[in-house]
C-alpha positions in Angstrom: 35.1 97.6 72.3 38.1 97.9 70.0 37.1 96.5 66.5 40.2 93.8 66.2 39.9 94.2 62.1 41.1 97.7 62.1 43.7 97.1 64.6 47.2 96.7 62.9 48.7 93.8 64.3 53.0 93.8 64.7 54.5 90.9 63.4 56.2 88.2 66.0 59.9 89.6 65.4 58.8 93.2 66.3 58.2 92.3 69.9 61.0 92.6 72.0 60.9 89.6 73.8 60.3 86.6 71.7 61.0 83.3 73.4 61.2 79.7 72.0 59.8 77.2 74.4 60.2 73.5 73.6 59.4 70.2 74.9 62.5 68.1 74.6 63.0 64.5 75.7 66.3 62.1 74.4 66.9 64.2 71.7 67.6 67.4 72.7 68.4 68.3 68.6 64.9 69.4 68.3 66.2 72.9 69.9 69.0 73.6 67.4 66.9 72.0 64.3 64.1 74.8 65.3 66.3 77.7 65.7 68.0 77.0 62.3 64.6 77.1 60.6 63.5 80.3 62.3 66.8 82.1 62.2 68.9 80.4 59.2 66.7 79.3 56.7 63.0 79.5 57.3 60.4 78.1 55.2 58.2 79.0 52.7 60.2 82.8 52.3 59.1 83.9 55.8 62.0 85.8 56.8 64.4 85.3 59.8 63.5 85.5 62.9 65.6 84.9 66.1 64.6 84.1 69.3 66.0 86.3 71.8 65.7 83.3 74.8 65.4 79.5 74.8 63.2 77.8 76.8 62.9 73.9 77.4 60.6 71.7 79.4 61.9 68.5 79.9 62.1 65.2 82.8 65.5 64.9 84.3 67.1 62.7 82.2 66.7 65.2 79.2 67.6 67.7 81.1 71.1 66.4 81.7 70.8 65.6 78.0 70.0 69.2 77.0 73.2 70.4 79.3 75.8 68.3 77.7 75.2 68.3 74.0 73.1 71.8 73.8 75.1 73.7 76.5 78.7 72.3 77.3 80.8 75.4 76.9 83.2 73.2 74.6 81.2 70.8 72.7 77.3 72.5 73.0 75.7 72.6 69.7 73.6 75.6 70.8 77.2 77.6 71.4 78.3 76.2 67.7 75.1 76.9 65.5 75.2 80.5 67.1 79.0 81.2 66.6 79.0 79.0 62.5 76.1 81.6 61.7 76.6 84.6 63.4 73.3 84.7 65.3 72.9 87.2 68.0 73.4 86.7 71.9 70.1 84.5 72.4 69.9 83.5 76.5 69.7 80.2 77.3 71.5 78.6 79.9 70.9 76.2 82.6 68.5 78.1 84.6 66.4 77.9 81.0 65.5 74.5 81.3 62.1 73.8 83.4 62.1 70.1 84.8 59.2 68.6 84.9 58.5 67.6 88.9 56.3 64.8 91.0 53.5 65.6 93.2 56.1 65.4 95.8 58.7 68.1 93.9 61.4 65.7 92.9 62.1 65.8 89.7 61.0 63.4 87.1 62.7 60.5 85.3 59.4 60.1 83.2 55.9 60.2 83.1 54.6 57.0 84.3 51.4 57.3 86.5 48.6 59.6 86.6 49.9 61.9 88.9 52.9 62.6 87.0 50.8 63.4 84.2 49.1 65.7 85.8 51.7 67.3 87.5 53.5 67.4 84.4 49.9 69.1 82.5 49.8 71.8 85.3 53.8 72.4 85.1 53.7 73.4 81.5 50.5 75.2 81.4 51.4 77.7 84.3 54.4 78.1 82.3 52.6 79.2 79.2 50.5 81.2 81.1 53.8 82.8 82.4 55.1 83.8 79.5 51.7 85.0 77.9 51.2 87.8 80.6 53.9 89.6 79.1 52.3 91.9 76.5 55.9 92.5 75.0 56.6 89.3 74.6 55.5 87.1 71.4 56.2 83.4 71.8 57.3 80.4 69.7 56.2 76.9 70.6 57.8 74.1 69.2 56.0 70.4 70.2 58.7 68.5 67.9 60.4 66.7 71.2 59.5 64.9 74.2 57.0 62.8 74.8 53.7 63.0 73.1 51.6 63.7 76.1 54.3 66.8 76.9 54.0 67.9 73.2 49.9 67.8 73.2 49.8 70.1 76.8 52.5 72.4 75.3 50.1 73.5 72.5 46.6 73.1 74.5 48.3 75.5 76.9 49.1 77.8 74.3 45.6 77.4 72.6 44.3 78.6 76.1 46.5 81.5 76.5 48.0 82.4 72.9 47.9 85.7 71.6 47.4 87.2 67.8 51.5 87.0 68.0 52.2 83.9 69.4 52.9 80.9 67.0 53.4 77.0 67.3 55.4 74.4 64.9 56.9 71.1 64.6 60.3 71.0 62.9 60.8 67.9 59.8 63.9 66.9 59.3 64.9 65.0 56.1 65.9 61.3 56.2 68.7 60.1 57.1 69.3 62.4 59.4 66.3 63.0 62.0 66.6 61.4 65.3 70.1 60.9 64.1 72.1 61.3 67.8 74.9 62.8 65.8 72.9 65.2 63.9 72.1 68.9 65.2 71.6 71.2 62.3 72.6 71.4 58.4 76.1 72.7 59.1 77.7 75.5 56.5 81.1 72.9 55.7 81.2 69.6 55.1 80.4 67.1 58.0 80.3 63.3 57.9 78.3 61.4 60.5 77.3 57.6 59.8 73.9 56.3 59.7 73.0 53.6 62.3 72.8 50.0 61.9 74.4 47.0 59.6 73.9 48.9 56.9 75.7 52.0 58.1 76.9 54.3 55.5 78.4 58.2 55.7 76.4 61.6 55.0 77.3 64.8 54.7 75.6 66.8 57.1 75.4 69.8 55.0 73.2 68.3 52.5 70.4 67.7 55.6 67.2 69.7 54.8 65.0 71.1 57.8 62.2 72.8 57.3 59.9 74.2 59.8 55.4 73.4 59.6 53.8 75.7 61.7 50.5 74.4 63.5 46.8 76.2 63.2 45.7 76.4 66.9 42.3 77.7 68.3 43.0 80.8 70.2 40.3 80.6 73.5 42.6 83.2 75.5 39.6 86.0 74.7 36.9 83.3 75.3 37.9 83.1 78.9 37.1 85.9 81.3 39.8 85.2 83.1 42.7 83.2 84.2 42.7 80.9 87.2 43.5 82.3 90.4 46.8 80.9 91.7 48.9 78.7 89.7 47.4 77.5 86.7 45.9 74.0 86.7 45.4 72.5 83.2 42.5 71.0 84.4 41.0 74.1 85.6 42.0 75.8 82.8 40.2 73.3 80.2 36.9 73.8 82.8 37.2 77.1 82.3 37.1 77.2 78.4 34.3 74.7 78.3 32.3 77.0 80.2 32.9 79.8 77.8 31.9 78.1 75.2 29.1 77.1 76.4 25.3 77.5 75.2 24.1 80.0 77.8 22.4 79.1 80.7 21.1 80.2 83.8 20.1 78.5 86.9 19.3 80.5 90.1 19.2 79.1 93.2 16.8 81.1 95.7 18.0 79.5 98.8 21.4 80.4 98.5 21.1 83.6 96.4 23.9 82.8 94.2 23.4 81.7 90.1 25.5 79.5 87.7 25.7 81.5 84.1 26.9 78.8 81.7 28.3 76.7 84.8 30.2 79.6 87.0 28.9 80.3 90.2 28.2 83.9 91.7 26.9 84.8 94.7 25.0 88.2 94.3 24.0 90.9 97.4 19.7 90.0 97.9 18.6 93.4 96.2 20.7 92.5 92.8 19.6 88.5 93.1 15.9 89.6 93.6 16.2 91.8 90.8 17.8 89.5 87.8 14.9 86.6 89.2 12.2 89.0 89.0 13.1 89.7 85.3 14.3 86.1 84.8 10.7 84.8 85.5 9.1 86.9 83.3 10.8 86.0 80.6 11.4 82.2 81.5 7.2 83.0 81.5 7.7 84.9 77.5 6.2 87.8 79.2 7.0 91.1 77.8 10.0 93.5 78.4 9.1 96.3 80.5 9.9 100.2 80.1 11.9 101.8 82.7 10.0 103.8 85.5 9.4 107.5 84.3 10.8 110.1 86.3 7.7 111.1 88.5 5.5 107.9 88.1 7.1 105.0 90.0 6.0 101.7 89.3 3.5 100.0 92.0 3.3 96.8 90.0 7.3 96.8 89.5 7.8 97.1 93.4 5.6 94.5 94.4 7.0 91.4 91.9 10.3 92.4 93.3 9.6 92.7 97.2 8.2 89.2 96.4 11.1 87.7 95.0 13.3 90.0 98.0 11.1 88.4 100.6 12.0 85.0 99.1 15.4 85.7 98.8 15.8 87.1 102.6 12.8 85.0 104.5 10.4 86.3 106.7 13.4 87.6 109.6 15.5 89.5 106.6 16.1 92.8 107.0 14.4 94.3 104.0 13.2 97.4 105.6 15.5 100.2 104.1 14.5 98.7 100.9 10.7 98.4 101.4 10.9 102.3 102.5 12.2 102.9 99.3 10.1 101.0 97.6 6.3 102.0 99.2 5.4 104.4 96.8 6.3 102.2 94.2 9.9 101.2 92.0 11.1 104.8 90.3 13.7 105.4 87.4 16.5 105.9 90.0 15.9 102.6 91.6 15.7 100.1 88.6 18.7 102.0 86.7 21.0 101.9 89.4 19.8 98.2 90.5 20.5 97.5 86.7 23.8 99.0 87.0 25.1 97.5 90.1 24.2 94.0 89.1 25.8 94.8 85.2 28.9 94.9 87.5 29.2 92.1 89.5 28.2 89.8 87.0 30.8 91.4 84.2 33.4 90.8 87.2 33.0 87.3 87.3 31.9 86.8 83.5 34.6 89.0 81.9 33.1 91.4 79.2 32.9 88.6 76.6 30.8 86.4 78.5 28.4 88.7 80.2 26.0 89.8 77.7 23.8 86.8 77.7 22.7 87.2 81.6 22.3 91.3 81.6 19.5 93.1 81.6 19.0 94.1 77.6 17.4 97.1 76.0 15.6 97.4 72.8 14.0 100.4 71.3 14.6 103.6 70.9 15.5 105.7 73.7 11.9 107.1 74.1 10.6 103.9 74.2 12.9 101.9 75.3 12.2 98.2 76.9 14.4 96.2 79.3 14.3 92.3 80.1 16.7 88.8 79.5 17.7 88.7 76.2 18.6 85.0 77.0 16.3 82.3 75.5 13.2 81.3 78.4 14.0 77.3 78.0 17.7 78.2 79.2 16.4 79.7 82.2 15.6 77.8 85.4 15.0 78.0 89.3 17.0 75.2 91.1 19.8 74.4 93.5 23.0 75.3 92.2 24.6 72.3 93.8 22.4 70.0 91.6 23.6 71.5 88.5 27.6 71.4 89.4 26.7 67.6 90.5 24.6 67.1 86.9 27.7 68.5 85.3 30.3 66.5 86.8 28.9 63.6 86.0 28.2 64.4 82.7 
């Protein structure tokens, strides 16, 4: 494995693709406030950096927002922060801005029940997902609009699929001006726009100060071994990071030859099942590791605590004869490395390489005397129904 400290990592703008995606409700400003602070004026001396597409999530409602003040060909503020500072062609158009939909498909007005928020969670997460699948792309989050339930699955979604390159912020806008309908961005001339109420009085909108706080977030996209099948649900997604995080465990289930490592479920062939039990009870039991087989001396007492956890494993009618052949003189070398081996592979395809380690078959010593057994602690290890442990978990 690659050691991540001596890998030079490229900074955001040297990606080709670098996309803004924002959550925007009522106030569609949040967009143009965001790409003045990373393209105009960013804080802190970072450098410029401009977005080369915009992307927004949004209900209806904002979306039709978003369109007439961002977009209008006449009157969009996207179109006049772009042309007043000479920013490059950035793409954002319609076909940019992702409404949020019902169970049903129709598109929201808001997020009022618990299906919309769901549907809403698993919109914006697959979208994230989406965008970090391309490995030339490095993405901007912004979580200043919208709803706060919108804002908080924006940046989980990114904490469960961010990269090195990716980054997230909110964008502060200095008083008067923020959530001022009438505001957009600090503009280069003089501007005057009103403040609201009785005691309404003019600013210039070139004195307006916006400065961009970028957002710390847990990156857990190397934590999971891999992403859900299908579209991405944020609930399955969140399942799936608990599990990597985990405290190692393993629970095999005889009856239905299949194991839960830290809560996901394989189902192994009988010969590799046998084999990770037979080593799983000696060590639940503290027993010692064992050396492999030598070359010309196979192991009687090896064969027979596997054929006994086979025999479990298949019952009486299995058909464990091509496997007892082999076995009747005892288990040699060939057998236990390539059982090893085989087993090493199925459980690093469903574990990914980061979680894996803690349920395969360790070594220790040097290679002349090398010794092989669970390097996973004997209290995490048990032998019951996998059923009862999902059912223990869900209603934990």
């Amino acid at each position: 494995m690659q050691d991540r400290s001596t890998t030079a990592m490229k900074h955001p703008d040297e990606y080709p693709r670098r996309p803004l995606v924002a959550v925007t409700g009522l106030s569609p400003q949040v967009v143009t406030e965001t790409l003045y602070a990373l393209a105009v004026k960013p804080t802190g001396g970072a450098r410029p950096s401009v977005p080369t597409e915009v992307h927004l999530v949004t209900t209806k409602e904002g979306a039709e927002r978003a369109r007439l003040a961002l977009l209008h060909p006449e009157s969009g503020w996207f179109h006049q922060l772009r042309a007043e500072y000479d920013l490059p062609a950035i793409g954002f158009d319609t076909s940019n801005i992702h409404m949020l939909r019902d169970p049903a498909g129709l598109p929201l007005d808001d997020i009022r029940t618990p299906e919309d928020n769901t549907a809403a969670a698993d919109a914006i997460t697959e979208l994230v997902r989406d965008f970090c699948r391309d490995s030339e792309s490095a993405i901007h989050v912004s979580i200043a609009g919208g709803r706060k339930t919108m804002g908080f699955y924006l940046g989980y979604a990114l904490s469960l699929y961010g990269r090195q390159q990716d980054r997230l912020s909110h964008v502060l806008v200095s008083e008067p001006y923020e959530s001022h309908p009438h505001f957009f961005y600090p503009t280069k001339a003089s501007k005057v726009i009103d403040t609201l109420g009785p005691d309404s009085r003019p600013y210039d909108t070139k004195e307006a100060r916006v400065t961009l706080a970028a957002i710390p977030f847990v990156r857990l996209r190397d934590e999971l071994a891999e992403a859900p099948r299908g579209a991405a649900r944020f609930g399955e997604s969140v399942a799936a990071a608990q599990r990597a995080l985990a405290r190692p465990e393993l629970v095999l289930d005889v009856a239905s030859r299949r194991l839960s490592a830290g809560g996901e479920v394989i189902s192994l062939s009988p010969v590799q099942f046998a084999f990770l039990a037979w080593l799983a009870r000696r060590q639940q039991a503290r027993e010692p590791w064992l050396p492999c087989p030598s070359g010309d001396v196979p192991e009687v007492g090896y064969a027979a605590a596997f054929r006994a956890e086979l025999d479990a494993v298949i019952g009486e009618m299995g058909d464990g004869e091509r496997t007892a052949k082999r076995l009747c003189r005892g288990m040699d070398r060939e057998f236990f490395s390539q059982t090893k081996s085989k087993l090493h592979v199925s459980l690093r395809r469903r574990l990914g390489s980061r979680r894996a380690p803690p349920y395969l078959i360790a070594a220790d010593g040097p290679r002349s005397q090398r010794r092989y057994g669970l390097a996973i602690e004997p209290g995490a290890i048990r032998f019951a129904s996998v059923e009862a442990v999902d059912a223990g978990s869900a209603g934990a």
